[in-house]
N, C-alpha and C positions, 0 to 999 in steps of 0.2 A: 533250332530244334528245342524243343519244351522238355524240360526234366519230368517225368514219371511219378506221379504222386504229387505234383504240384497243382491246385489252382489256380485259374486267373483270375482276379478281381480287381475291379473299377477301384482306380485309386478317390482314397475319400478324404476331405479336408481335414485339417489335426485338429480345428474347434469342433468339426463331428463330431470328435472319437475323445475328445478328452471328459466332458461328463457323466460317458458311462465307463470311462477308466475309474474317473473319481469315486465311481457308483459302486463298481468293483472293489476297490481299494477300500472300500467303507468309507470315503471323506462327505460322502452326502451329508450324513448325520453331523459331522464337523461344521459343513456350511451353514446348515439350518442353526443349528447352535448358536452359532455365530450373528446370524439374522435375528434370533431371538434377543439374545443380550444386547446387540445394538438398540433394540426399540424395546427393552425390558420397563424404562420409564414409562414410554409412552401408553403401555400394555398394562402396566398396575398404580400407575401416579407414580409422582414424587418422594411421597412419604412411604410406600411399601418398599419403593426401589431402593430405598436407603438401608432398610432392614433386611431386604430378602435379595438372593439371584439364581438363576437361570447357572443351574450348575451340570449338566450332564441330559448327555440327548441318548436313552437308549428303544433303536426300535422308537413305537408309538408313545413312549414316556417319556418325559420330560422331567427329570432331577431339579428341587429346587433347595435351598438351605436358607434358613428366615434364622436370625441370631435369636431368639427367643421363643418360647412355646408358644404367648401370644402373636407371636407373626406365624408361626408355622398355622393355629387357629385359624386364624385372618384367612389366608391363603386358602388353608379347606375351602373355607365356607364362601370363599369367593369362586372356587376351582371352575363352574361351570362360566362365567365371564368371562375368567381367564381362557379358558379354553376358547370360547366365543374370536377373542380380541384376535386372539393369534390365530385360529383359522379365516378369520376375516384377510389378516395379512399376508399369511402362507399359504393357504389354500390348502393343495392335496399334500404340500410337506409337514404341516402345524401337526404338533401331538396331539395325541386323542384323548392321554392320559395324565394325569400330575402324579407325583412321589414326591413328597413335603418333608423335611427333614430339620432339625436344629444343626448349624454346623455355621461356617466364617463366609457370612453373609454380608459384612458391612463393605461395600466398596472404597478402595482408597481414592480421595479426590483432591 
């Protein structure tokens, strides 16, 4: 006999249902984050990556901290490539937006 107030539903795989848990949970923006710093080189050269990173995903923004005014500069004035690079790679997750900022940008290696 079926309890009162309960549904029945088609049981569904756990790789289903774990995405839009993640999605829920706000870790979307975690992954892409993620995805971006991994290929941060590849997305501004060698020489920006040294100076600048892929610091904070909020929404369609992308946080970045360049250790000097002249990188944070740089970064403006390249913003629309940047943006370019990384929806080439992410498609509908890549930011839409840059937030340029001075802050501890050097990675340690």
């Amino acid at each position: 006999m079926r309890r009162p107030g309960r549904r029945r539903t088609r049981p569904e795989a756990l790789g289903a249902l774990v995405p839009s848990l993640l999605d829920d949970l706000g870790f979307e923006a975690t992954r892409t984050l993620t995805q971006i710093v991994e290929r941060w080189e590849e997305v501004v050269g060698e020489q920006a990556a040294r100076h600048t990173r892929a610091a904070l995903l909020r929404g369609s923004v992308l946080e970045l901290e360049a250790d000097s005014s002249v990188w944070v500069q740089t970064l403006r004035l390249r913003s629309p490539e940047i943006l370019e690079k990384l929806s080439a790679r992410l498609g509908a997750e890549a930011p839409r937006e840059l937030w340029i900022r001075i802050g501890r940008a050097v990675r340690d290696v």
